[in-house]
C-alpha positions as CSV (number, residue, x, y, z in Angstrom):
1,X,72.5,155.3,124.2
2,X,69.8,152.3,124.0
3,X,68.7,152.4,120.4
4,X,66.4,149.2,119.1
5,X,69.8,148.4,116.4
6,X,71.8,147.8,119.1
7,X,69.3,145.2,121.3
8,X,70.9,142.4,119.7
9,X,74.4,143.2,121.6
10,X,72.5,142.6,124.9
11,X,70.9,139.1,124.1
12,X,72.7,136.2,125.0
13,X,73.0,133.3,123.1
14,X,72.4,130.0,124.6
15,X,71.0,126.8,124.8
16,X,70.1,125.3,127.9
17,X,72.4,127.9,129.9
18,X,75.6,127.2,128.3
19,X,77.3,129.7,125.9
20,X,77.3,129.3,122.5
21,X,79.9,128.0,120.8
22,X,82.5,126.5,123.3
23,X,80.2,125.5,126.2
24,X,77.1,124.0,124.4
25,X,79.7,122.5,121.9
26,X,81.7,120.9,124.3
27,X,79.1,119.1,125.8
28,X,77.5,118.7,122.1
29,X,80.4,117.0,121.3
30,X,80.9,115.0,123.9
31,X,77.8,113.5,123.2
32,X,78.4,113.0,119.9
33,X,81.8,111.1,120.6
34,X,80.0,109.3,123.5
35,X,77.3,107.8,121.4
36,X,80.2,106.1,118.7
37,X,81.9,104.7,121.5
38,X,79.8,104.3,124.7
39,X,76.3,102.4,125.2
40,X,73.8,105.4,125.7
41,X,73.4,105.5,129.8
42,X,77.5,106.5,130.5
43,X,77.1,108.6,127.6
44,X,74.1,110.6,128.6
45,X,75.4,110.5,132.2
46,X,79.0,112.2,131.0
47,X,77.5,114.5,129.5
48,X,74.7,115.6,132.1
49,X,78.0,115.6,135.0
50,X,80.5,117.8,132.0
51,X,76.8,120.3,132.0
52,X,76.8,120.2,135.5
53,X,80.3,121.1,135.7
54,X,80.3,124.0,133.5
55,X,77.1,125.0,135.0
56,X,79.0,125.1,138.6
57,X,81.9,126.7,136.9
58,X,80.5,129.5,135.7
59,X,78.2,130.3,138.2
60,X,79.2,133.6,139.8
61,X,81.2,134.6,136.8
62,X,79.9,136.8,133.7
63,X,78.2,135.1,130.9
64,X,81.0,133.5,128.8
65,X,83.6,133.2,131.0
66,X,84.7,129.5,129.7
67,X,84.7,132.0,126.5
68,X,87.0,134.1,128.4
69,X,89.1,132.0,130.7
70,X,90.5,129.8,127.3
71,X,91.9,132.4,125.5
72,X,93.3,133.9,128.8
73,X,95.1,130.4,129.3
74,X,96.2,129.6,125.8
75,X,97.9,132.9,126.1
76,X,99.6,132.7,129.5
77,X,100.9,129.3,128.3
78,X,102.0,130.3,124.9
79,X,103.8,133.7,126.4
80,X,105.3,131.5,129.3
81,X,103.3,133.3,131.6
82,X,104.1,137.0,130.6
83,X,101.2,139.4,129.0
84,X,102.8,142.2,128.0
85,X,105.3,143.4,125.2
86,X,108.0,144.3,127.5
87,X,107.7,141.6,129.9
88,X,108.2,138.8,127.1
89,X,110.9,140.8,125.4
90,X,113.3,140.5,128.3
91,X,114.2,137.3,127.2
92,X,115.2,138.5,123.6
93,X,119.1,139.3,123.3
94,X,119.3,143.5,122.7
95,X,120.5,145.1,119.6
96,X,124.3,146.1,120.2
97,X,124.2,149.0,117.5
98,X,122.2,151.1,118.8
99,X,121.6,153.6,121.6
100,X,119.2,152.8,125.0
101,X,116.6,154.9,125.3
102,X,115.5,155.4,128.9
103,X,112.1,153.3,127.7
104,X,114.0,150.6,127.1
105,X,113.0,147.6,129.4
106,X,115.6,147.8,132.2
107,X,117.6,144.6,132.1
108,X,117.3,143.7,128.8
109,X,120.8,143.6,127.7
């Protein structure tokens, strides 16, 4: 159902193309940190090649996908590369006093 309360959902928010917060952000600060510590011209040309680049990298890809792809990596790297439950509990030692049940990871003891 396309009711007029829920129009909002659809629109995208952007400026200049790039999602908002991480993309337009990045390159916001990036400017930002580039003014304080380069002259203007390498500053306004790193951040025209980091828009470029995010540009490039999302093209092809849904809108948000730098939104998408961080959390995804942060993840993979904080669960050592396993998603689920039972995948990253293989590595925990199993409880001794008490019975396996046959949906217990197998190999877990």
């Amino acid at each position: 159902m396309r009711a007029t309360v829920y129009r909002n959902l659809d629109a995208l928010s952007s400026i200049a193309g790039l999602a908002l917060p991480y993309e337009a952000g990045l390159v916001g600060l990036v400017v930002v940190l580039g003014i304080a510590w380069l002259p203007i011209a390498p500053t306004i040309a790193l951040a025209g090649a980091l828009y470029l680049a995010i540009r490039l990298g999302n093209r092809g890809h849904h809108p948000g996908y730098l939104q998408d792809l961080l959390p995804h990596l942060l993840r993979r790297a904080a669960g050592g590369g396993r998603f689920s439950a039972g995948a990253r509990a293989r590595r925990s030692p199993a409880f001794p006093f008490a019975p396996r049940f046959t949906r217990d990871v197998p190999g877990a003891s």
